[in-house]
C-alpha positions in Angstrom: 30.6 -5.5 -1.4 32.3 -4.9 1.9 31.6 -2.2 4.5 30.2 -0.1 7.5 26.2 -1.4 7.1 26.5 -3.6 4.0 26.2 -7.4 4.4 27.9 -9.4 1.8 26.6 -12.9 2.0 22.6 -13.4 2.9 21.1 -16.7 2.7 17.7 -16.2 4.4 16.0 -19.6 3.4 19.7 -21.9 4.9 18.3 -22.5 8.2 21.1 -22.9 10.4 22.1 -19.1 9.1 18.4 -18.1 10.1 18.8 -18.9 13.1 22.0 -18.0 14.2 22.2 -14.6 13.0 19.5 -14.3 9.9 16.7 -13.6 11.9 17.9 -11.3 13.9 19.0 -8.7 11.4 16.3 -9.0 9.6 13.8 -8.4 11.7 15.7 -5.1 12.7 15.9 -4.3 9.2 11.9 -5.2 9.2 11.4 -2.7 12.3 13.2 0.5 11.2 11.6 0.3 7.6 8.0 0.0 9.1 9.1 3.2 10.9 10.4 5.4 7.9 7.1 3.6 5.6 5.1 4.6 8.5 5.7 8.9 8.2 6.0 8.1 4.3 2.3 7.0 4.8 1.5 9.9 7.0 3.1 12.5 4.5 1.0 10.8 1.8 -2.4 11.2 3.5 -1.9 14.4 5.0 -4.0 16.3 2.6 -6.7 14.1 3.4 -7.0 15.3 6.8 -5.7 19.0 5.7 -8.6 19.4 3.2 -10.8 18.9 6.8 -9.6 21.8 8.3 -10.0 24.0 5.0 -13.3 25.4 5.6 -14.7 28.4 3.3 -12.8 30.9 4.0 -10.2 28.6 1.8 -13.1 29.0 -1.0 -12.4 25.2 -2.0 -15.7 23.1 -3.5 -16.1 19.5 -2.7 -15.2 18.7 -6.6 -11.7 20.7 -5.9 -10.8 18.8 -2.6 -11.2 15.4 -4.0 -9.2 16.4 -7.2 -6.5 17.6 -5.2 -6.5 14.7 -3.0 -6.4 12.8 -6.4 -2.9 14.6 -7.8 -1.5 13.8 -4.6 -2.3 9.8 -5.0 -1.2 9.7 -8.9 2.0 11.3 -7.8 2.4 8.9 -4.8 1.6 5.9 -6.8 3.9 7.4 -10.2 6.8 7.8 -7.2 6.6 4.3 -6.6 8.6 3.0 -9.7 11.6 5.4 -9.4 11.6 4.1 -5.7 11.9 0.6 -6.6 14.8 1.1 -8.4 16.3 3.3 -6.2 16.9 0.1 -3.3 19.3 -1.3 -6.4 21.0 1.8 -6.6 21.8 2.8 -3.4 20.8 -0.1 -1.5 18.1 -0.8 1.3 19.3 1.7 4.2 20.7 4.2 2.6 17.5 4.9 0.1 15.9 4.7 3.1 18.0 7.6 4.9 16.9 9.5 1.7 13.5 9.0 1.4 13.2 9.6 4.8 14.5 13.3 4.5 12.9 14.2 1.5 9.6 14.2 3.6 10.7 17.4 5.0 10.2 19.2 1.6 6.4 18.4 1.5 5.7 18.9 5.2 7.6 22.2 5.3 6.2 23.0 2.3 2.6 22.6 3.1 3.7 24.3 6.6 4.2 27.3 4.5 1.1 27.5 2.5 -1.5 26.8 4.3 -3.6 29.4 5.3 -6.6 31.2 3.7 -6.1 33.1 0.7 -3.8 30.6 -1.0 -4.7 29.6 -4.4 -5.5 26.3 -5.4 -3.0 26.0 -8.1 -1.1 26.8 -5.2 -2.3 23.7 -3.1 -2.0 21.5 -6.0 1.4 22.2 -6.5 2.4 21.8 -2.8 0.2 18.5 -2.5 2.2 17.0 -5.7 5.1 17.1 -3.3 3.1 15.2 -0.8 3.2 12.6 -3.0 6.2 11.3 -2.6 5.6 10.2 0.6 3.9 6.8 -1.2 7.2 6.4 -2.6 8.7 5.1 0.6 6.1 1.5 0.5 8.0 0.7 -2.8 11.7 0.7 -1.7 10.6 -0.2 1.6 8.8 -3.5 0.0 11.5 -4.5 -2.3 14.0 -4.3 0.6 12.2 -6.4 3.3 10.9 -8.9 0.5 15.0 -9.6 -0.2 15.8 -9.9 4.1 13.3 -12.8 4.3 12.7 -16.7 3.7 9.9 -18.0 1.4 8.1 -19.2 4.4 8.1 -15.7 6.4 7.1 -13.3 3.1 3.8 -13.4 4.1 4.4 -12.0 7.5 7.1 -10.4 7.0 5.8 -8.4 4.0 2.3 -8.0 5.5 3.9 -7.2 8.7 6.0 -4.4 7.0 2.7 -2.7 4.8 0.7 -3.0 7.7 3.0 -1.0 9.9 3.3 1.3 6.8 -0.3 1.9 6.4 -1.0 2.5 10.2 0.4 6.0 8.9 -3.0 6.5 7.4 -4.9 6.4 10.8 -2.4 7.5 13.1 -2.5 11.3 11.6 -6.4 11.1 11.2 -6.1 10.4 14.9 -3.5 13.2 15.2 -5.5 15.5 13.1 -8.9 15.1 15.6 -6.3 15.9 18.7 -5.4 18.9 17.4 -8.7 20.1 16.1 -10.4 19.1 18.8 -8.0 21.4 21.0 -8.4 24.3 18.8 -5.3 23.8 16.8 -5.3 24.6 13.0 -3.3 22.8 10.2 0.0 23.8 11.2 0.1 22.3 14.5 -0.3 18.8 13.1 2.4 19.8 10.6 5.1 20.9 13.1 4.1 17.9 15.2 5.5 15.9 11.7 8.7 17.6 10.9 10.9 16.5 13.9 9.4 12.7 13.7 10.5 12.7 10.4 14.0 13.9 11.5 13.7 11.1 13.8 12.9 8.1 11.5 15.8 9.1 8.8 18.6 9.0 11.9 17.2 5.6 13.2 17.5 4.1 9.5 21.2 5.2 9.7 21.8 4.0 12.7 20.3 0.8 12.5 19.8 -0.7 9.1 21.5 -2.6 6.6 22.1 -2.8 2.8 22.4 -6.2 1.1 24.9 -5.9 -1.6 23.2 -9.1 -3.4 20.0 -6.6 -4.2 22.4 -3.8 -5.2 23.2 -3.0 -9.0 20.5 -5.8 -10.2 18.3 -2.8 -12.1 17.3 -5.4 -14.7 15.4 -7.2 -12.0 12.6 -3.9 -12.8 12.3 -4.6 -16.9 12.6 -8.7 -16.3 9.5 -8.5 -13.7 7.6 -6.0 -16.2 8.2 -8.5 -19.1 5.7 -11.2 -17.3 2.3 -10.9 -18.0 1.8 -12.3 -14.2 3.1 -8.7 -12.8 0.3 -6.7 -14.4 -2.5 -9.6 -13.4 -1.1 -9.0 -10.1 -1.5 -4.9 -10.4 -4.9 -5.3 -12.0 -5.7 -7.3 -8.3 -3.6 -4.9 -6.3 -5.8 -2.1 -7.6 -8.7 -3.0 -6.2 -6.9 -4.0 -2.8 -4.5 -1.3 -2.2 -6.2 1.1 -4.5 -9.0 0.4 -2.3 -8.0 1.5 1.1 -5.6 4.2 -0.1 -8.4 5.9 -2.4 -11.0 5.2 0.7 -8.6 6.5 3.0 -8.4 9.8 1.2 -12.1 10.2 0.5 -13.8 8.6 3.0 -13.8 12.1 5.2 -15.0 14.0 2.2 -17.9 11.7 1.7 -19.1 12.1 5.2 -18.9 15.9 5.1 -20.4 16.1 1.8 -23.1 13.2 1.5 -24.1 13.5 5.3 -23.2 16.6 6.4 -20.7 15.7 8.7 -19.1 19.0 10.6 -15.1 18.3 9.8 -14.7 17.4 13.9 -17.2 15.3 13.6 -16.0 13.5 10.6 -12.6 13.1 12.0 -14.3 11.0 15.3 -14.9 8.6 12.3 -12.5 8.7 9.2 -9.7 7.1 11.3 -11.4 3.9 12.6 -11.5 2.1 8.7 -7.8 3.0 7.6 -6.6 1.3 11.3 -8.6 -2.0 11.2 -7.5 -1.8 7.5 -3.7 -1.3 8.5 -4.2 -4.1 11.2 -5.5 -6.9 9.2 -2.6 -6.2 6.7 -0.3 -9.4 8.1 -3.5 -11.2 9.3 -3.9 -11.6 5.5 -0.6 -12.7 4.5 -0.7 -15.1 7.8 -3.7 -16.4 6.5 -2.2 -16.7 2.9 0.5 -18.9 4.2 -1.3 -21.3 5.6 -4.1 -21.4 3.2 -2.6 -19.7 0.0 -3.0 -16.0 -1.1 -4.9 -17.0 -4.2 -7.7 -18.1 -2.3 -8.0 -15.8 0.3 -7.9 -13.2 -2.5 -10.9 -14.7 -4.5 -12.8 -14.9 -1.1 -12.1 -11.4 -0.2 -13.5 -10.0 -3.5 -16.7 -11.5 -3.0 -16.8 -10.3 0.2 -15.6 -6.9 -0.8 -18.8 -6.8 -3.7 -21.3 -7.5 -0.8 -20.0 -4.5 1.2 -20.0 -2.1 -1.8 -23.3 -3.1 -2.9 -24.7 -2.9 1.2 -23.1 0.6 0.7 -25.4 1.3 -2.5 -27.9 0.3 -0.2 -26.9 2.8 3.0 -26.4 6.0 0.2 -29.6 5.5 -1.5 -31.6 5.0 2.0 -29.5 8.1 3.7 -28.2 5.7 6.4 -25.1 7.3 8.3 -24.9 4.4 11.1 -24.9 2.1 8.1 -22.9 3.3 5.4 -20.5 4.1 8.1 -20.3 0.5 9.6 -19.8 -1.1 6.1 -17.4 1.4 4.9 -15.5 0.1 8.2 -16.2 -3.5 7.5 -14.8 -2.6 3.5 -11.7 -0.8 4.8 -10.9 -4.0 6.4 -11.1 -6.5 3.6 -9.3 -3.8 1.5 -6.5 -4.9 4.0 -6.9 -8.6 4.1 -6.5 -8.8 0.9 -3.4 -6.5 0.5 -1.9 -8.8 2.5 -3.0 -11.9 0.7 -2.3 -10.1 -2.4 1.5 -9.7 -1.8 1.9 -13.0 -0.7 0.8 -13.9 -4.1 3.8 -12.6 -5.6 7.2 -14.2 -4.4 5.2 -17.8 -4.8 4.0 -17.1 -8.6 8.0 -16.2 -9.4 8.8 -19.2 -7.6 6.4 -21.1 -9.4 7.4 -20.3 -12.8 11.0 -20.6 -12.1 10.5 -24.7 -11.0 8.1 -24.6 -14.2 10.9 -23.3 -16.3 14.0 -25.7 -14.9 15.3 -24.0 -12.1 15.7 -25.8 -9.0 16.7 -25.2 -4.8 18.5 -22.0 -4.4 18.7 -21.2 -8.0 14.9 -21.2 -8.0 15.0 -19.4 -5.0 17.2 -16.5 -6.3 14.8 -16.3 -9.2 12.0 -15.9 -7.8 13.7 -13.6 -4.6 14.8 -11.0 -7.7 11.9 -10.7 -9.4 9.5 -10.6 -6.9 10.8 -8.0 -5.4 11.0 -5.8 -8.3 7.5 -6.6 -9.3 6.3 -5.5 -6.2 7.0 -2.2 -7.0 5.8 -2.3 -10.5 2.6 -3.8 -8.7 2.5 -1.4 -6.0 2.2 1.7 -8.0 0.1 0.3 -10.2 -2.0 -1.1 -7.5 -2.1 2.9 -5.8 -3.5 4.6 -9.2 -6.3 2.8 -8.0 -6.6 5.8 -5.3 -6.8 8.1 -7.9 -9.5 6.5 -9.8 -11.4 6.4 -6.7 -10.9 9.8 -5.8 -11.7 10.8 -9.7 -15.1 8.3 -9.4 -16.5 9.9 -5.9 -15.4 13.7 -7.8 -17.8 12.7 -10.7 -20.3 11.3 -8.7 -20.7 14.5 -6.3 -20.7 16.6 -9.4 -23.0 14.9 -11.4 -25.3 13.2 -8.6 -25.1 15.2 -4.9 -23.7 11.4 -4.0 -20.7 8.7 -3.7 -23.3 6.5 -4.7 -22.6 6.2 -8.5 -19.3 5.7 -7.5 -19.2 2.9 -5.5 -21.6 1.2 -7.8 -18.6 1.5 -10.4 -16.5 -0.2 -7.8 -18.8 -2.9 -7.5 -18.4 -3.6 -11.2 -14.9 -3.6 -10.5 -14.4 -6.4 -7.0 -16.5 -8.5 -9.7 -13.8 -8.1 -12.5 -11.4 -9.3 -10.0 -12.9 -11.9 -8.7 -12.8 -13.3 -11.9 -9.4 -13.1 -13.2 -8.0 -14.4 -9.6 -9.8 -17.4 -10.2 -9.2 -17.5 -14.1 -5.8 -17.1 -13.9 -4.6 -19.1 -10.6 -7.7 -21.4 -9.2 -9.1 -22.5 -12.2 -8.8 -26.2 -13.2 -8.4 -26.8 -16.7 -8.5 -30.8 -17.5 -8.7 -31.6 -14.2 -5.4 -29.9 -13.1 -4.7 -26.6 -11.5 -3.8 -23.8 -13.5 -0.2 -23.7 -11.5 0.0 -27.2 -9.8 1.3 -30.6 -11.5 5.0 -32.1 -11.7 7.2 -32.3 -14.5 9.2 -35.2 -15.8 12.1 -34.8 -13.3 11.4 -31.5 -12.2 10.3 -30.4 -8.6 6.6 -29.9 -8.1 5.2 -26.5 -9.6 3.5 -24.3 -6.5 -0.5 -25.0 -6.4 -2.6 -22.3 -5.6 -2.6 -23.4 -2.2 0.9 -21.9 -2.2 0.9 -18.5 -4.1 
């Protein structure tokens, strides 16, 4: 398909087209999507930092802020399939010109509403909106995975989350400059509805479609025929679902469990979601060289210590504690989101050598699929959020605490450490699960590689 924007031919993993002009457009592809992920992230969270400012004279309960803060994240993770098909659609930049703009609705929406006297049906209604901002990861995933060589998606895709999920913090740091200036809810809202203007005219200014991603909708049902895409969801949950359901609780717990003032909460909500958003592509670097399979295992062990030191802070009433773990959590959350997707484009690749395919044609496999699974994974992996949100809402209501809660999540990072190395470490008869060569076939990836 010829035209303004849309690229034809893209060969990411021929070299010599890499490096001549490959690179290039890709990485301005890469930059321009981080942008327009980046506000989608923001929209997301904002009722995480709005429910701080709703004090009460709002006449909200602890047990209704964290189940609105959940409907927000089920519709932000639901979002995410429609999304992913979308970049097939409509292709990469112009979804992304879309999905850009319908921020506006939620952000003008919650303009509108938010003021004492409001009811909650009211907020629920206009927070379901919000979640479409976690949409925009989905499309914005499945583009970049398509712009980029094998040997970059690690980077590349942990580059483009991170920069996505830096949305989180970066409004929880906006959120404590207004508050801490006096400024109420709408102030941080209007600062939002021109940047979001912004991003949607820089993605048509400046991006690309690829019209070898376009009209391949049966790249979504192929991906959510392999068992491997839901193993990789069930790991995704508690990575992703991790830091986005932290990220929207982790300000209610503080006020709630510790009696945090909401200013003084905001000094701290912000740190864990950045170092989490940071550490994003230091995971998938880290998954290149060393494979995502066993940086994931690794980071689920390490991600059941922290929970069970946090047991340890709630039970013991330790704020300087719980609140240095939580940090220390946030960021293996990221680490292994980053490891995580990684994962992904090497298991497709691996079963495609497994099942004949070789060079290019192997490639192309395992280029389609992945990038539709992501999607698939990706919302599955965010209804994590709301089971975290729903957790912590249980736990206040029945205990005063989160610490019920994270003792459920504990359960959970040691589930997950056991089906990463089930399913791609394990070494049955001496051979790796995904490793050994075929009578004159190329050699399968080890778990070294995915």
């Amino acid at each position: 398909m010829a035209g303004r924007r849309w690229i034809g031919e893209w060969d990411p993993e021929d070299e010599v087209f890499w490096a001549g002009a490959g690179e290039r457009i890709a990485r301005r592809n890469l930059f321009f999507s981080v942008l327009s992920e980046h506000i989608g992230f923001s929209v997301w969270t904002l009722w995480s930092v709005l429910v701080l400012f709703m004090g009460p004279e709002y006449g909200l309960s602890p047990a209704d802020k964290f189940l609105l803060t959940s409907v927000v994240t089920l519709v932000g993770a639901v979002a995410r399939v429609p999304y992913t098909f979308a970049v097939a659609l409509f292709g990469g930049r112009n979804w992304t010109i879309v999905s850009a703009s319908l921020l506006l609705v939620p952000t003008v929406a919650a303009f509108v509403v938010m003021h004492p006297g409001t009811s909650f049906s009211t907020f629920l209604w206009v927070g379901l909106l919000a979640g479409i901002g976690g949409g925009n990861f989905a499309s914005s995933m499945t583009n970049i995975n398509a712009f980029f060589p094998m040997r970059e998606k690690g980077w590349a895709l942990g580059l483009n989350a991170g920069g996505g999920n830096v949305g989180v913090p970066v409004i929880q740091l906006a959120a404590l400059a207004v508050i801490g200036a006096g400024g109420g809810p709408r102030v941080l809202l209007g600062i939002y509805i021109p940047l979001i203007v912004v991003a949607a005219v820089l993605a048509a200014l400046f991006m690309d479609n690829l019209a070898s991603v376009k009209n391949d909708t049966g790249a979504a049902v192929d991906a959510a025929k392999d068992a491997h895409t839901w193993i990789m969801a069930f790991l995704y949950v508690g990575t992703f679902g991790s830091f986005i359901g932290y990220s929207f609780a982790f300000g209610q717990v503080l006020t709630g469990q510790f009696g945090r003032t909401p200013l003084q909460a905001a000094y701290l909500t912000f740190i864990g979601p950045l170092l989490g958003s940071l550490v994003r592509p230091l995971g998938g670097r880290l998954a290149d060289r060393y494979g995502g399979a066993r940086i994931t295992l690794w980071n689920f062990v390490a991600m059941a210590a922290a929970t069970g030191a946090l047991v340890a802070a709630g039970m013991r009433g330790s704020l300087p504690l719980f609140v240095a773990v939580f940090v220390v959590l946030f960021a293996l959350s990221g680490l292994g989101n980053g490891s995580t997707y990684k994962m992904i484009p090497g298991i497709f690749q691996a079963n495609a050598l497994a099942g004949g395919l070789v060079g290019e044609e192997a490639v192309a496999h395992a280029r389609r699929l992945s990038g539709a699974a992501m999607g698939l994974i990706g919302a599955v992996g965010a209804l994590g959020g709301v089971g975290i949100n729903l957790a912590f809402r249980q736990s206040f209501l029945a205990h005063g605490s989160g610490t019920a809660a994270f003792a459920a999540f504990l359960v959970f990072y040691g589930a997950a450490f056991l089906v990463t190395y089930a399913v791609y470490l394990r070494r049955p008869g001496g051979e790796h699960v995904t490793s050994g060569v075929a009578a004159g076939r190329e050699p399968r990836l080890g778990g070294a590689e995915v």
